[in-house]
C-alpha positions in Angstrom: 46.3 -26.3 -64.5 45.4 -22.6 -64.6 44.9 -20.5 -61.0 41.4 -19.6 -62.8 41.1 -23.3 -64.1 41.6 -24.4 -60.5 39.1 -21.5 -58.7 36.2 -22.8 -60.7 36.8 -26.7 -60.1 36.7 -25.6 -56.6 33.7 -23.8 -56.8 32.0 -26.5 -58.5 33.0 -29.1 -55.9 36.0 -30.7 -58.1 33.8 -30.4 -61.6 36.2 -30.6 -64.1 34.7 -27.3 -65.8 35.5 -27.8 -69.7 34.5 -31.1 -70.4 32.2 -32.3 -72.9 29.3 -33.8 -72.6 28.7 -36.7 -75.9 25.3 -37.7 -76.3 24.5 -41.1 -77.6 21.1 -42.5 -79.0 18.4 -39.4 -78.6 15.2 -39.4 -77.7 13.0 -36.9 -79.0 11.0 -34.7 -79.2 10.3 -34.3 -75.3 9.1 -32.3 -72.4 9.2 -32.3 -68.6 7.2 -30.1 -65.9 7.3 -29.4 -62.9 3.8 -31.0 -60.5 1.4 -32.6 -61.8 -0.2 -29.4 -63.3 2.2 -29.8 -66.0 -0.1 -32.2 -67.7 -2.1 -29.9 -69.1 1.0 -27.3 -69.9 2.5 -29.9 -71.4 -0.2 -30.7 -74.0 -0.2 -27.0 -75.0 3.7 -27.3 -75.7 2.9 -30.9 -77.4 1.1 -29.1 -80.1 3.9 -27.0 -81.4 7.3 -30.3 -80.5 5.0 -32.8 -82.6 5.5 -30.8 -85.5 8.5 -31.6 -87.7 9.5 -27.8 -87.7 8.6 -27.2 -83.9 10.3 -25.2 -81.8 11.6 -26.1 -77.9 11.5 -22.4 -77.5 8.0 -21.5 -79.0 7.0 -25.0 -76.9 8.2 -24.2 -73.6 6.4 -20.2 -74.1 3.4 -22.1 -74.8 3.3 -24.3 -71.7 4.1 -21.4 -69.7 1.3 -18.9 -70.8 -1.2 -21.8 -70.6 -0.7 -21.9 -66.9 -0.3 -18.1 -66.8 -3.7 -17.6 -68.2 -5.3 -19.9 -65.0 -6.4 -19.1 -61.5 -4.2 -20.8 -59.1 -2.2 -20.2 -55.8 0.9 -20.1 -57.3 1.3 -18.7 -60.8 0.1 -15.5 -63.1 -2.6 -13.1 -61.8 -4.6 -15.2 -60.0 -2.2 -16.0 -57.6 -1.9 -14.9 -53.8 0.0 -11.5 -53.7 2.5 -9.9 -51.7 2.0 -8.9 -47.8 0.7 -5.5 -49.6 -2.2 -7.4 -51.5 -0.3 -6.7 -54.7 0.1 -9.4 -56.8 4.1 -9.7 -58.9 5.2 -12.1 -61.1 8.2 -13.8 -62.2 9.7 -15.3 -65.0 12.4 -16.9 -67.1 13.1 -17.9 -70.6 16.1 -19.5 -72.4 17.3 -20.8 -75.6 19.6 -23.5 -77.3 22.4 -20.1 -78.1 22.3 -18.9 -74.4 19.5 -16.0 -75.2 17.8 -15.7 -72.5 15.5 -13.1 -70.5 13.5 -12.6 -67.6 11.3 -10.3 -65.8 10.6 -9.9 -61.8 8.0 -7.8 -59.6 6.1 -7.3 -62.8 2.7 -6.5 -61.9 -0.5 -6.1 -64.1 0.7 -8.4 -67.1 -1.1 -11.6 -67.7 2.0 -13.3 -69.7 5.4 -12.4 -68.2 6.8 -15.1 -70.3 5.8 -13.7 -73.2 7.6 -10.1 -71.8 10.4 -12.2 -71.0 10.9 -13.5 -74.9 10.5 -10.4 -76.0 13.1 -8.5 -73.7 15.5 -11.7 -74.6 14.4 -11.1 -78.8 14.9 -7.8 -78.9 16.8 -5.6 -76.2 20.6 -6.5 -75.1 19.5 -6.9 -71.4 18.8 -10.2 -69.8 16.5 -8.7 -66.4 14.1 -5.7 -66.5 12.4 -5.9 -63.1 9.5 -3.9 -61.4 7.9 -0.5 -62.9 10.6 -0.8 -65.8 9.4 -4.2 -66.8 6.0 -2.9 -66.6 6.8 -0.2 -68.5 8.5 -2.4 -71.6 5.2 -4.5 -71.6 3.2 -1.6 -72.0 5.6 0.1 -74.7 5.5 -3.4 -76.5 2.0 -3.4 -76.8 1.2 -6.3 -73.5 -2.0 -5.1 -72.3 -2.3 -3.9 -68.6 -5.1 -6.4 -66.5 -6.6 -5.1 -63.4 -5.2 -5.1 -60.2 -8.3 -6.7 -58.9 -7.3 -10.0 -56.5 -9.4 -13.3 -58.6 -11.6 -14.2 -55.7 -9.4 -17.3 -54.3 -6.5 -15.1 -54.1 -8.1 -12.6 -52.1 -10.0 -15.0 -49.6 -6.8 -16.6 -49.0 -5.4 -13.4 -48.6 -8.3 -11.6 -45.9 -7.4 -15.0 -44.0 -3.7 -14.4 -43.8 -4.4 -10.6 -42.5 -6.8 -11.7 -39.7 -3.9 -13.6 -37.9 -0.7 -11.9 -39.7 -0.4 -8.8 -37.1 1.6 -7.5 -40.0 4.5 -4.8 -38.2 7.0 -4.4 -40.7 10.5 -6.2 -38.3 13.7 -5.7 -39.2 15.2 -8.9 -40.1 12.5 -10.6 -39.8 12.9 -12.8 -42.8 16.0 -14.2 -41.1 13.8 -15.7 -38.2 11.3 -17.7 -40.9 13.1 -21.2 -39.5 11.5 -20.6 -36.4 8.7 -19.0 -37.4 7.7 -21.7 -39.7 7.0 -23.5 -36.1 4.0 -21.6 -35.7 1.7 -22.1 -38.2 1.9 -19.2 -40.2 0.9 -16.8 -38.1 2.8 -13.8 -37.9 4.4 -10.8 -40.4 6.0 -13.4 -42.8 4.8 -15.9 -45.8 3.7 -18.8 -44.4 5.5 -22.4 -45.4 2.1 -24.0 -46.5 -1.0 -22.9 -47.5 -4.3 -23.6 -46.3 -4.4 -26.6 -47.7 -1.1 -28.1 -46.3 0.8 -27.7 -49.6 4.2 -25.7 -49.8 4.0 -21.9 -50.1 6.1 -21.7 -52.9 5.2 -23.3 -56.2 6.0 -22.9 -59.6 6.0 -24.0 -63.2 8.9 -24.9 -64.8 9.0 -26.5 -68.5 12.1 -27.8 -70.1 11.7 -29.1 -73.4 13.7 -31.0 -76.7 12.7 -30.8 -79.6 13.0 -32.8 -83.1 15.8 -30.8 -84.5 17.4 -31.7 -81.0 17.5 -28.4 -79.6 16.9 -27.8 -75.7 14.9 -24.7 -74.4 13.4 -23.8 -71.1 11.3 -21.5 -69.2 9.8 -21.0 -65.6 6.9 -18.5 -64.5 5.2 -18.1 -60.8 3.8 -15.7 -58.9 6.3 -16.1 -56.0 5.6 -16.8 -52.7 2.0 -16.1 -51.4 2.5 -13.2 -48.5 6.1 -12.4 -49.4 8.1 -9.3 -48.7 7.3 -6.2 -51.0 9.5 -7.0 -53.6 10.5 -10.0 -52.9 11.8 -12.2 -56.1 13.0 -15.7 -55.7 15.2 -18.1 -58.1 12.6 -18.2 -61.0 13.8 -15.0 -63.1 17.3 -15.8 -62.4 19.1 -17.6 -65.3 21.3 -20.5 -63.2 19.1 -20.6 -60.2 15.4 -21.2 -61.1 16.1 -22.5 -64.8 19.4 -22.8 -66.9 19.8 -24.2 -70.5 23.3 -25.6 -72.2 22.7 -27.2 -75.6 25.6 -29.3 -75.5 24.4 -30.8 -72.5 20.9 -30.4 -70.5 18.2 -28.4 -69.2 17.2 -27.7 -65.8 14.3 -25.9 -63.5 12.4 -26.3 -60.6 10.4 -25.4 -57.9 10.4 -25.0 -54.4 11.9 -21.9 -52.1 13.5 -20.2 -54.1 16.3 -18.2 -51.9 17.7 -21.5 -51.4 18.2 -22.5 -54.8 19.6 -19.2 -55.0 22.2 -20.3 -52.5 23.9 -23.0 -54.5 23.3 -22.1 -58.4 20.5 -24.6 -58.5 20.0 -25.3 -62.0 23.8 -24.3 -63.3 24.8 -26.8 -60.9 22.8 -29.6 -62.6 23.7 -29.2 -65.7 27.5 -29.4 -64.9 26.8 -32.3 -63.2 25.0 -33.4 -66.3 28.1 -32.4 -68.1 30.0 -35.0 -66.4 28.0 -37.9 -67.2 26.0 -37.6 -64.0 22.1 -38.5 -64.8 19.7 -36.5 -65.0 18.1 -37.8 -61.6 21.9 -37.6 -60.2 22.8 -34.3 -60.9 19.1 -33.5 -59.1 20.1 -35.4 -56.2 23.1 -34.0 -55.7 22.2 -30.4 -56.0 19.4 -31.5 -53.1 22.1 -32.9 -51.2 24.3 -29.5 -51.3 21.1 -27.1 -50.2 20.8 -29.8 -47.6 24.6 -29.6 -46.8 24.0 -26.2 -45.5 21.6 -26.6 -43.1 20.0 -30.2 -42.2 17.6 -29.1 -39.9 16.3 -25.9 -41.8 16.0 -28.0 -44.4 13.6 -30.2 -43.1 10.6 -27.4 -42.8 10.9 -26.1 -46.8 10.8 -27.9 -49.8 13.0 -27.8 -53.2 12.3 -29.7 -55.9 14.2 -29.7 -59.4 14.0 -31.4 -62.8 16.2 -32.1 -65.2 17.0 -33.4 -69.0 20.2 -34.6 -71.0 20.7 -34.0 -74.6 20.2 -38.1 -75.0 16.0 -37.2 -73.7 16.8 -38.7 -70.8 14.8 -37.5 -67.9 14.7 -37.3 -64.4 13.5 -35.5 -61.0 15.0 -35.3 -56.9 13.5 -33.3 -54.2 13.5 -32.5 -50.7 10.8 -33.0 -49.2 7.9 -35.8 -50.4 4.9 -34.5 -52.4 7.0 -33.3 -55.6 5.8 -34.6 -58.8 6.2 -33.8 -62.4 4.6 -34.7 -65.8 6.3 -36.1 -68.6 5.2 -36.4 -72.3 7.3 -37.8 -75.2 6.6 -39.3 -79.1 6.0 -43.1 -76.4 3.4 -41.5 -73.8 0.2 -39.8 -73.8 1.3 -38.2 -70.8 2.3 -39.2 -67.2 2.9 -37.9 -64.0 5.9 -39.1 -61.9 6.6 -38.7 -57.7 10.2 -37.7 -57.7 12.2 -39.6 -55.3 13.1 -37.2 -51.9 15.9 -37.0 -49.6 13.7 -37.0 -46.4 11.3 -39.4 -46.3 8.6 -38.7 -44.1 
């Protein structure tokens, strides 16, 4: 076995990296998001896979730009913004021949998807982040939306600054472990949200399609009260969403810097690779983020789901509470509580 052979079965855990993955009987067409929200994307990406010609990649744009074009905490313009009241989005796009492409800190864009495809279609980059992905938009004829908060965005936003004491400390996003003991108080994004659910949503569709290509893509608005310029695992191809045609599809949600940590959704799919299941690869990509730290990673949550090239399905996450929503040629449409590592 090669030196370079051996370096990346030990950076995979023992992976065998070139094996093949051989599908069997395939189910199709088929899509998975992420929460229960992905009900309604996934109807909007239904209308283009039922169609003999239909396209995972046109379906997957379609589910995200649905939810884009929404007001909620955690995705598009309407989400909460940065500590500076700004709000940035992410987002990531990929295809059954590797294209992909992805924007991050864009600001003042309604569809970052859409400016992610078209980066991916027609540049040879894979990333344009901040002013210069702005800029593209604007030169590619995305119109620029006001920088205006929508009005739950900015009540939940005058409620962080009456207790946030905001004082810029070095570091300080090292210290969030602890910090996450108090409530959310303090010059950092909070782990939950007013209503108790975790600060750090996002939608991510993977889809098959009749002609049995795979094709994903993943969108958010980041983390509510982040760092200026923050950007978490969702624009980064392997981390927040990663697509192999011989194999599988993967994306999540959840905090994204630890995804980051352990090549979240590349990881998957190798595992996929191997003849793992779709729930198994999940499962153990949860188990390695947990490897790292048990007890931080009881107070964040990290939630991924997957597909194999045979339509199978399935989901793992960290903490209880993550769902997704499922919708084949067999199902109107469900939503499904993946199975957790903690319990309670």
């Amino acid at each position: 076995m090669s030196n370079r052979r051996s370096f990346l079965q030990l950076a995979l855990g023992g992976i065998p990296f070139l094996t093949s993955f051989r599908p069997n009987f395939v189910k199709k067409p088929l899509i998975v998001s992420t929460w229960d929200s992905g009900l309604a994307v996934n109807e909007a990406a239904w209308k283009i896979l039922r169609q003999p010609t239909g396209k995972a990649l046109d379906a997957v744009e379609a589910a995200a730009r649905d939810i884009e074009a929404s007001i909620n905490c955690c995705v598009g313009l309407g989400g909460n913004p940065d500590r500076d009241g700004k709000v940035t989005l992410d987002a990531s796009i990929m295809d059954h021949q590797f294209n992909c492409g992805s924007v991050a800190a864009l600001e003042n864009i309604l569809h970052p998807i859409s400016v992610a495809r078209k980066l991916m279609e027609t540049t040879p980059h894979v990333m344009l982040v901040g002013e210069g992905a702005r800029q593209f938009a604007l030169e590619n004829g995305f119109p620029r939306e006001s920088d205006q908060l929508s009005k739950e965005a900015q009540e939940a936003y005058t409620n962080w600054l009456k207790t946030s004491e905001y004082k810029p400390i070095k570091n300080i996003e090292q210290q969030q472990s602890k910090a996450r003991q108090r409530t959310g108080n303090g010059p950092f994004a909070p782990a939950t949200l007013e209503d108790g659910s975790f600060n750090h949503d996002t939608m991510g569709s993977i889809a098959l399609d009749q002609s049995g290509n795979l094709s994903g893509a993943c969108t958010t608005s980041g983390m509510g009260f982040k760092m200026r310029g923050r950007v978490g695992d969702s624009p980064i191809i392997g981390s927040g969403l990663y697509v192999d045609n011989a194999v599988g599809a993967a994306t999540g949600s959840g905090q994204g810097e630890e995804v980051i940590r352990v090549c979240g959704t590349f990881l998957i799919v190798e595992l996929m690779r191997q003849g793992k299941s779709p729930k198994e690869a999940c499962r153990i990509a949860i188990e390695r983020i947990v490897a790292i730290n048990p007890e931080k990673a009881k107070t964040f949550q990290v939630g991924f789901i997957a597909i194999n090239k045979n339509g199978e399905y399935g989901a793992y996450s960290l903490a209880p509470g993550f769902s997704y929503a499922v919708k084949d040629s067999e199902a109107a449409g469900k939503v499904y509580p993946a199975e957790s590592y903690f319990k309670g």
